[in-house]
N, C-alpha and C positions, 0 to 999 in steps of 0.2 A: 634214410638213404637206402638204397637198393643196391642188394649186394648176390651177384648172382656168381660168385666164386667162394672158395677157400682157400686160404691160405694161413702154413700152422706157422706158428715162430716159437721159437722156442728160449727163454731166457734162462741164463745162468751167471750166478753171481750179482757183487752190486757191485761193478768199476764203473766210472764216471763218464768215458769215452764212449761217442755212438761209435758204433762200425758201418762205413756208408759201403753201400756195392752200387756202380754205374750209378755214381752221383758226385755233386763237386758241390763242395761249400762254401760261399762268396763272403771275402771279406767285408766285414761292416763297413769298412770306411768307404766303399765303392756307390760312388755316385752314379743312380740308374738315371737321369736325367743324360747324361754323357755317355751312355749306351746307344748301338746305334739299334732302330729295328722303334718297336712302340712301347707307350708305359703306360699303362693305366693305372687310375688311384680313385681312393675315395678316404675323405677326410671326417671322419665324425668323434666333434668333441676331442679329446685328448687320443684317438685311436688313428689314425693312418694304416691302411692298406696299399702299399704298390704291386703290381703284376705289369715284367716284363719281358717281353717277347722280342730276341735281336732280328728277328723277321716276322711279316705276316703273309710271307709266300715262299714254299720250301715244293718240289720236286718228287714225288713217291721213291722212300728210298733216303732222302734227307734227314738230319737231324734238324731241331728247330731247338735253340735254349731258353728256357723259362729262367726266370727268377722272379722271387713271391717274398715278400717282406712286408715285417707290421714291424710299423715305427710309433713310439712311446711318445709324444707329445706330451705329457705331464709335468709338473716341477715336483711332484713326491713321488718315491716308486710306489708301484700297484702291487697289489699281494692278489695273486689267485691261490684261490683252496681248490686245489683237482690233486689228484694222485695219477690222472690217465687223460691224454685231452682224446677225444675218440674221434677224431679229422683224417680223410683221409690222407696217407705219407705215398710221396709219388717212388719210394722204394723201401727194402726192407732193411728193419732193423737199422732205424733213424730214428734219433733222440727225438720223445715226444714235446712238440710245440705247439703253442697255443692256435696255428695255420694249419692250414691242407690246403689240398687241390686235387682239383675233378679235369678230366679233359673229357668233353664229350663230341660223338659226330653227328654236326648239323649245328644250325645258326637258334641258338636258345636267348632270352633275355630274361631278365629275372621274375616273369610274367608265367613263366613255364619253364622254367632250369628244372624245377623240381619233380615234374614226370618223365624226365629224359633219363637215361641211364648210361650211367659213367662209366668210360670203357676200362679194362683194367691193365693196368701199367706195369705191374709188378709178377713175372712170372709165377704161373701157380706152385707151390712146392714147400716144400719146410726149411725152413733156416733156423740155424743155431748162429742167438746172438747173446754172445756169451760179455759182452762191454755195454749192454744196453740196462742205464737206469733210469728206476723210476721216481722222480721226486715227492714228495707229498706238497708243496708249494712252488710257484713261479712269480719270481721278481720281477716284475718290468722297472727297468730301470729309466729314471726319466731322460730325456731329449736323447732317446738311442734304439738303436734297433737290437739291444743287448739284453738278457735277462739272467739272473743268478739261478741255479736248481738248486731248492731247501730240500734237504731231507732230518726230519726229528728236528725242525729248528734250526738247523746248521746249514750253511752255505757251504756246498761240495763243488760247484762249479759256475763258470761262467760262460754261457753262449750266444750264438746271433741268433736273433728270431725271425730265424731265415733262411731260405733254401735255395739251391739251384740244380737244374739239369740236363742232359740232354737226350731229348724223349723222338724217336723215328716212326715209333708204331705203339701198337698195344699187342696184348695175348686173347687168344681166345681161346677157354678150356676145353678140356673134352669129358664131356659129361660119362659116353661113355665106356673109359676107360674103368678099368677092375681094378687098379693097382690102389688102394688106400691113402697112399700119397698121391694129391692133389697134381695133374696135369695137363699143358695146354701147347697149342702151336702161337706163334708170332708172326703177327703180317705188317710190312710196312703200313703208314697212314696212304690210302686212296684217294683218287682227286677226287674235291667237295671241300666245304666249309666246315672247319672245327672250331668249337667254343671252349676256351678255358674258366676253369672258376678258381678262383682266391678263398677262401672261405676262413672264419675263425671264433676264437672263444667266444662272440659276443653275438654268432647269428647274423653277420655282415659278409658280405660278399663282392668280389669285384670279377667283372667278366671282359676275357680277350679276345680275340679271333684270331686265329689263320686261314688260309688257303691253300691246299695241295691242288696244283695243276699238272 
């Protein structure tokens, strides 16, 4: 993946809690089927991806909400060996999960997603995320979108494997700038066609659209 930014994070400590900034965490129990706006999904084998969009036509200047879930279809839980899932996080200093997401501009399929370049979501700069840990294993727990974080064998927590946001634009850095610390301006989304991607531990992907008119 193509990463035409920096940005530093900084962690301290192991406490369990992510720290989310300009981000909302969606109850498990929420049915994206009874969301209004569109869902995409792809079903393979015991693995489920949703990606949903309460619009697919937002205004420059708009917010538009995503939500991105991988639901566990299995009757045993799944044990992942990762210490880091390295997916893009649409912000900073969010407990890593086995999902990310790319928003890119212009209409991509899965034919070509992979030479486009994803715009960056997350202002350039350093964050001190002093609540963000790392686990050495991830539970999927079966028929849920829940997962436990192991660390040494031990179960420290339990979370959704699942995000949500509300995303208006992206940053564009400035190269250049002299200040050592990483920084950029923000422009709302421009009329045109934007592709989201789903993406996850397994090399699967599910892609959305909007339109800014």
């Amino acid at each position: 993946m193509k990463v035409a930014y920096v940005i530093l994070i900084l962690v301290v400590g192991s406490v369990f809690a992510g720290l989310a900034i300009h981000q909302e965490l969606v109850s498990s129990s929420l049915p994206l089927e009874n969301l209004k706006g569109k869902t995409y999904s792809l079903v393979n084998g015991s693995i489920a991806l949703y990606l949903n969009l309460n619009t697919t036509e937002i205004s420059p200047g708009q917010a538009i909400h995503i939500i991105a879930m991988m639901y566990y279809r299995g009757n045993e839980p799944l044990i992942i060996n990762s210490s880091y899932f390295s997916l893009p996080a649409p912000y900073p200093c969010a407990q890593s999960r086995p999902i990310g997401l790319n928003i890119f501009k212009g209409y991509y399929t899965e034919a070509n997603i992979s030479k486009a370049e994803p715009l960056i979501l997350i202002a350039p700069g350093v964050y001190d995320c002093p609540n963000l840990f790392l686990a050495t294993q991830y539970k999927l727990l079966p028929s849920s979108d829940s997962m436990q974080l192991i660390y040494q064998g031990k179960v420290v927590d339990t979370i959704p494997n699942e995000f949500s946001l509300n995303v208006s634009g992206y940053w564009i850095p400035n190269n250049s700038s002299t200040s050592i610390i990483p920084q950029g301006s923000f422009t709302t989304f421009q009329p045109g066609i934007y592709t989201v991607q789903l993406l996850d531990y397994f090399n699967q992907s599910v892609l959305g659209y909007f339109t800014v008119t």
